[in-house]
C-alpha positions in Angstrom: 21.5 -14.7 -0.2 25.5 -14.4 -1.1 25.7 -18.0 -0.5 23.3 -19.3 -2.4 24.6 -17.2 -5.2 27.4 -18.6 -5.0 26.5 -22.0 -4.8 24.4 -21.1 -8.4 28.2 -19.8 -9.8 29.7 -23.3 -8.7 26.7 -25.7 -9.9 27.2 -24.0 -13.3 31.1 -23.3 -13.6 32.9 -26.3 -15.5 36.0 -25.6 -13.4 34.1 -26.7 -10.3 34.0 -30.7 -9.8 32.4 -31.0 -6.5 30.6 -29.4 -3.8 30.2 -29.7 -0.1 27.6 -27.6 1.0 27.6 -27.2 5.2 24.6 -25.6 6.0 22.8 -24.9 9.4 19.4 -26.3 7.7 18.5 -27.6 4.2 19.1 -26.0 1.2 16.7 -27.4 -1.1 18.7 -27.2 -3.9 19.7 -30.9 -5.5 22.7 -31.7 -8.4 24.8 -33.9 -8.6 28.1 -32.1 -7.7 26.5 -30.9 -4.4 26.9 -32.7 -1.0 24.8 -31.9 1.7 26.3 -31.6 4.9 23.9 -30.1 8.4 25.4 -28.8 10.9 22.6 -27.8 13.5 25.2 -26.7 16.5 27.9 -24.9 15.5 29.8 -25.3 18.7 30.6 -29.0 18.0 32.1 -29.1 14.3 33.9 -32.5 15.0 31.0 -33.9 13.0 31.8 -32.7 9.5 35.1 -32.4 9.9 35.7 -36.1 7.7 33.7 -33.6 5.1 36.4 -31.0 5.1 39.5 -33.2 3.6 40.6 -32.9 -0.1 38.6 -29.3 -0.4 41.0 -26.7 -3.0 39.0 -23.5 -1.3 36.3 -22.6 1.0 33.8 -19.8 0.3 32.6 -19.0 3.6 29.5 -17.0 3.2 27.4 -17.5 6.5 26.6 -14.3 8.3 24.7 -12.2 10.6 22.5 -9.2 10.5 23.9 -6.5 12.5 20.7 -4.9 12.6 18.6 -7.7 14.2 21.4 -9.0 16.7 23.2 -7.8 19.8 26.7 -7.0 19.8 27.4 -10.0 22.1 25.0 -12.4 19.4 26.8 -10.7 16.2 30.7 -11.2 17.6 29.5 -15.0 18.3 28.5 -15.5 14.8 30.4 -13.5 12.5 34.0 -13.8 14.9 33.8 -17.0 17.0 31.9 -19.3 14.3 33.8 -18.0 11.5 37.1 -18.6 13.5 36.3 -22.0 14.5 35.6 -23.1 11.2 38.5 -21.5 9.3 41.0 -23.7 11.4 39.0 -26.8 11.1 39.0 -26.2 7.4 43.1 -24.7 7.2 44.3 -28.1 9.4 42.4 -30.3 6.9 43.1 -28.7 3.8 46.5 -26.2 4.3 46.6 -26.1 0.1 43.5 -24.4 -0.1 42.1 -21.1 -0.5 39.6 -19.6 1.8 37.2 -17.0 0.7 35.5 -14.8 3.4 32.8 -12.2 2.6 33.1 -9.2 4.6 31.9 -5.8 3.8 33.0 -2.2 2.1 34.3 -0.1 4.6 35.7 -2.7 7.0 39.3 -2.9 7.7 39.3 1.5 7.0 38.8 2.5 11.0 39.6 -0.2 13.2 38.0 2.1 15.6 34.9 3.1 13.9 32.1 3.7 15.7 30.1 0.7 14.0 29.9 -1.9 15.7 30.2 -4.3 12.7 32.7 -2.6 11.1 34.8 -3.6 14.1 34.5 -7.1 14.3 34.1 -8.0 10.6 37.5 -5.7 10.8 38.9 -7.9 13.7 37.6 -11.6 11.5 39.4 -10.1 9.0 43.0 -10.1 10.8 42.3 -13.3 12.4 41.5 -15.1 9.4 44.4 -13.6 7.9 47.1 -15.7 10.1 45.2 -18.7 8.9 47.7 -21.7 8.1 46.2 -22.2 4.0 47.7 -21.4 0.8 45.7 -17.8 0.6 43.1 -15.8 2.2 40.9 -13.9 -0.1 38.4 -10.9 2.0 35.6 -9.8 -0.3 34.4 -6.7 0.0 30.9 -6.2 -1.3 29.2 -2.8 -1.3 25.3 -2.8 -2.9 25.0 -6.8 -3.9 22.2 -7.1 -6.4 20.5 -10.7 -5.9 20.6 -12.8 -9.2 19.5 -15.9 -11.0 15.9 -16.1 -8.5 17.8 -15.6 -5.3 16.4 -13.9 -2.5 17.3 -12.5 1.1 15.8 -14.0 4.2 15.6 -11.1 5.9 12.1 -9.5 5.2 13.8 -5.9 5.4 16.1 -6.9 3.0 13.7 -8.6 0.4 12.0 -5.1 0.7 14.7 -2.9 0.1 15.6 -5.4 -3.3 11.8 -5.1 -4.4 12.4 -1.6 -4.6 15.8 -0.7 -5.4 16.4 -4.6 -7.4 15.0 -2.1 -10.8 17.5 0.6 -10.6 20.2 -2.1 -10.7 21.3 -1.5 -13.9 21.2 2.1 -13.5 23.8 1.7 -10.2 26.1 -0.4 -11.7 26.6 1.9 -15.1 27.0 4.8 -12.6 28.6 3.9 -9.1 30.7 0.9 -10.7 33.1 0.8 -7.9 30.1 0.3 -5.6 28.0 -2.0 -7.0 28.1 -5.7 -8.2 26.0 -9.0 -7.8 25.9 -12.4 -6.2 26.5 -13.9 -9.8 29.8 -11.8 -10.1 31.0 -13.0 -6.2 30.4 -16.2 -7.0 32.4 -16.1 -10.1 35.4 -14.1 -8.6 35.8 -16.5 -6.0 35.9 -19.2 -8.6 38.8 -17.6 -10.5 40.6 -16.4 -7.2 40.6 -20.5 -6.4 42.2 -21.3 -9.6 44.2 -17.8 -11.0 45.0 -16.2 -7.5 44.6 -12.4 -7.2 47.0 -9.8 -6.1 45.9 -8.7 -3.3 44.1 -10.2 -0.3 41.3 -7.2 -0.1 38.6 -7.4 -2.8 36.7 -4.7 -3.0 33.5 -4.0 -5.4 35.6 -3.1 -8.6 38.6 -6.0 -7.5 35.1 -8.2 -7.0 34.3 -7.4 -10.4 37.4 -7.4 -12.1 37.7 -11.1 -11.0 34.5 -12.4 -12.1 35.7 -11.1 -15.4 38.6 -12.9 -15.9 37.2 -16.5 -15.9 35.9 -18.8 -18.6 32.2 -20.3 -18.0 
């Protein structure tokens, strides 16, 4: 859902040229800045590596449902994967900027009794120490789907169909909690190009961001 929100921000923004788009299966979604590239097995990325080169940032958005997945299956994708890629992408590109999303809360109680706090805590560190011009952790709270994007995960698309009304409502009164795939997108565009001044974005740094680039 974040991703393709994203991708929507890039298609659009003027200060984005070109786009390589590694997915795990298609898309669907066709221009003429994007580049497909699938990567079925994620445990061989030599393969899309010659894709990598020349990139200025990376907005990593794949992730895993802690509430469907095993602890074991949820370190594997949101640690391992993630890891793996990063320092494909920092040894190809070390003058880029690489933008993860993470979560509110993480990074608070690196002991914290939820399990994905943990390891989206422990990503966090290790993607820290990555060899690139800057690392940028984004720290959504409620993230209200925009421009006709949807969630895969059926529980998801319920709780949106519901709550997806009130957005408005949320963002005028819990500012600091709220914000949308249209403003990630955008804040990660102006991170690339403006920098930020600090390496933890949460919802109102999120927003903040998104604000302060043209479209």
């Amino acid at each position: 859902m974040v991703g393709k929100g994203v991708l929507m921000e890039c298609i659009d923004s003027d200060a984005v040229t070109s786009i390589v788009l590694v997915n795990r299966t298609p898309l669907g979604v066709c221009h003429k800045k994007i580049h497909e590239v699938i990567c079925k097995d994620w445990s061989d990325l030599s393969k899309i590596k010659p894709h990598l080169r020349q990139a200025q940032a990376c907005y990593f958005c794949m992730g895993a449902t802690a509430t469907t997945l095993r602890k074991a299956e949820f370190h594997h994708v949101t640690y391992d994967l993630t890891l793996a890629f990063a320092k494909l992408f920092a040894h190809c590109n070390p003058n880029a900027v690489f933008c993860y999303v993470s979560g509110m809360g993480v990074g608070k109680n690196p002991s914290s009794n939820l399990m994905w706090l943990r390891i989206k805590g422990k990503t966090e560190q290790a993607l820290l120490q990555l060899p690139c011009k800057a690392v940028y952790l984004f720290r959504p709270g409620y993230i209200q789907p925009m421009r006709g994007v949807h969630s895969k995960t059926a529980l998801y698309r319920l709780f949106y169909t519901v709550f997806g009304p009130f957005y408005p409502l949320f963002k005028r009164l819990f500012p600091s909690y709220v914000t949308s795939t249209v403003q990630i997108g955008r804040a990660m565009i102006s991170v690339t190009h403006s920098g930020y001044d600090c390496r933890f974005l949460e919802n109102s740094d999120i927003n903040k961001a998104a604000s302060e680039i043209g479209h």
